[in-house]
N, C-alpha and C positions, 0 to 999 in steps of 0.2 A: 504494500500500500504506500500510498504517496503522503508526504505530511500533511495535507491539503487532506487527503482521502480519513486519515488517521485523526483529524481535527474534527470532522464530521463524525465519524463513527462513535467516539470517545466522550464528544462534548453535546452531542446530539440532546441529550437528556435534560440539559442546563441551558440550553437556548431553546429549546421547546418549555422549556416552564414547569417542568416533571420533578428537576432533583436540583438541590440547591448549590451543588459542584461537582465536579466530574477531574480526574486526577490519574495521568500517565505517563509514560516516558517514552522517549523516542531516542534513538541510534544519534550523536550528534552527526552525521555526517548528513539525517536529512534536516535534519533544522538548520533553515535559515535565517536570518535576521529578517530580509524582507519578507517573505512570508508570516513569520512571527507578527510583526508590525499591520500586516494588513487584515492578519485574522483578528488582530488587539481591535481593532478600528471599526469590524464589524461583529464584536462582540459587545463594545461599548453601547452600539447603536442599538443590543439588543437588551440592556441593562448589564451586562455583566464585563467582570473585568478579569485578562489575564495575565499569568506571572509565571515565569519559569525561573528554573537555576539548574546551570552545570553541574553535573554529576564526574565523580572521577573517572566512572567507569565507560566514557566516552556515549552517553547517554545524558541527554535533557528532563528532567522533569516539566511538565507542565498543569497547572493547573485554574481553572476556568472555575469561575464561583459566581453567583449574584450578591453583592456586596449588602442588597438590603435583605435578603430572605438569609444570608447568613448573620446577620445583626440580628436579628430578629430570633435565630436559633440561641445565640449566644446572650439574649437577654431573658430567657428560661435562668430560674435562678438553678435548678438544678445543673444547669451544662454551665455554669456560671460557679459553680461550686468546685465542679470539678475538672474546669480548665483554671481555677485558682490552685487548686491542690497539685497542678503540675508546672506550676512556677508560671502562668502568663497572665499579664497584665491587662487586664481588659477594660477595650472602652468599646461604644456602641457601633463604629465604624467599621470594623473589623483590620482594626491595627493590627492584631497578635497573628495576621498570616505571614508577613517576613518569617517571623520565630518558629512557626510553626515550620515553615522550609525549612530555614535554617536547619530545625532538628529531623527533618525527613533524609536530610542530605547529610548531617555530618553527626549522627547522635548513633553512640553505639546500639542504645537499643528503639527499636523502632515506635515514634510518635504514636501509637493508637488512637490519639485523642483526634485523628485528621477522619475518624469514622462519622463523629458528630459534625464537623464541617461536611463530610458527602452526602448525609441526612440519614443517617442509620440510627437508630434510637439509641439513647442514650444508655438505657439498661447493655442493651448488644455491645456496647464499646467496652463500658465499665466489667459483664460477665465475660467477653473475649478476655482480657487483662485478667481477671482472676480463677482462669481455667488456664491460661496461656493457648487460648487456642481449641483446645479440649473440649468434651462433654457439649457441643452442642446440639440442637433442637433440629435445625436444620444447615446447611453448606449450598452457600449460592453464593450470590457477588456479593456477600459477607456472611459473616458465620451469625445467626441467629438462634439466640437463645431465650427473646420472649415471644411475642405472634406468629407462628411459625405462616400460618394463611397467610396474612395481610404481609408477609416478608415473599411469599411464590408470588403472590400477586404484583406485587410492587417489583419484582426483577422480571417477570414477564413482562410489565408493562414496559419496562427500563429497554431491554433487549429488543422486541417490538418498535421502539422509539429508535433505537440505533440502527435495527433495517433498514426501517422505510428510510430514514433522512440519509443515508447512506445512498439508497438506491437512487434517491432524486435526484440526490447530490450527483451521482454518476451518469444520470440522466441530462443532466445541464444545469437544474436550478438552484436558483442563488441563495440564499441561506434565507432571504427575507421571503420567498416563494415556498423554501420549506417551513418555514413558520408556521405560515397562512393553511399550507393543506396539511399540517399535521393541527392545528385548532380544530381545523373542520372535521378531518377525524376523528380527534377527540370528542366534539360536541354530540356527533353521531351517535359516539359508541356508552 
């Protein structure tokens, strides 16, 4: 896939209005700056903002958020508790994503807490962390250990969402045309 192709698939979910961030990595050899620059520019346009950081291992993280639906997670006094309890300072904007890279990218052990920025309930982040992983309910595009239904649903819907904007995408249209026909199928269904 192309980074362009990899941008749609990945972030499909958070510019359709589904999930409140979307978080991957790419080979650096396909990221480019101007590419980067022109997907920031039409993600802006769609409310959300993007942010990468170099990875050692010759690989880009990138991550795509909506900066008010993730304020809005982080003003839960419960996820508010317990992004206190792992050292980050929080204000309503969503300052504490530098930090959060920062320790995705250079923290021995791995951030968890980037579960509740992707919109995974808070219980799931917190029991992932104290199973290590373990004992859960179900295993899909995160390990679920409270609603195990409303967790198949919500990754169907997810993967669903990353088809079609995929396919349109490959079809020719533009990110604001996927939008539009993925609303309408949503409204539909």
């Amino acid at each position: 896939m192309s980074f362009d192709q990899l941008m749609i698939h990945y972030t499909a979910p958070s510019f359709c209005g589904i999930k409140p961030a979307n978080l991957f990595s790419v080979p650096s050899a396909q990221f480019t700056d101007k590419s980067y620059r022109a997907w920031k520019k039409i993600f802006r346009v769609q409310g959300l903002n993007c942010v990468f950081k170099k990875l050692q291992n010759r690989r880009v993280l990138v991550l795509v958020y909506n900066k008010s639906w993730v304020s809005e997670i982080i003003s839960d006094q419960g996820v508010r508790n317990y992004l206190t309890l792992k050292g980050y300072r929080l204000q309503e904007n969503g300052s504490f994503i530098p930090l959060l890279l920062e320790r995705l990218c250079h923290s021995p052990c791995f951030p968890h807490e980037i579960g509740v920025v992707l919109g995974y309930p808070l219980e799931d982040v917190i029991l992932f962390e104290r199973f290590s992983g373990k004992q859960c309910k179900y295993c899909g595009i995160w390990k679920c250990y409270s609603d195990v239904e409303k967790a198949r649903c919500y990754e169907d819907k997810l993967r669903h969402c990353s088809y079609l904007c995929s396919k349109w995408y490959d079809l020719g249209y533009s990110v604001d045309q996927i939008v539009e026909n993925y609303r309408k199928i949503s409204q539909v269904a």
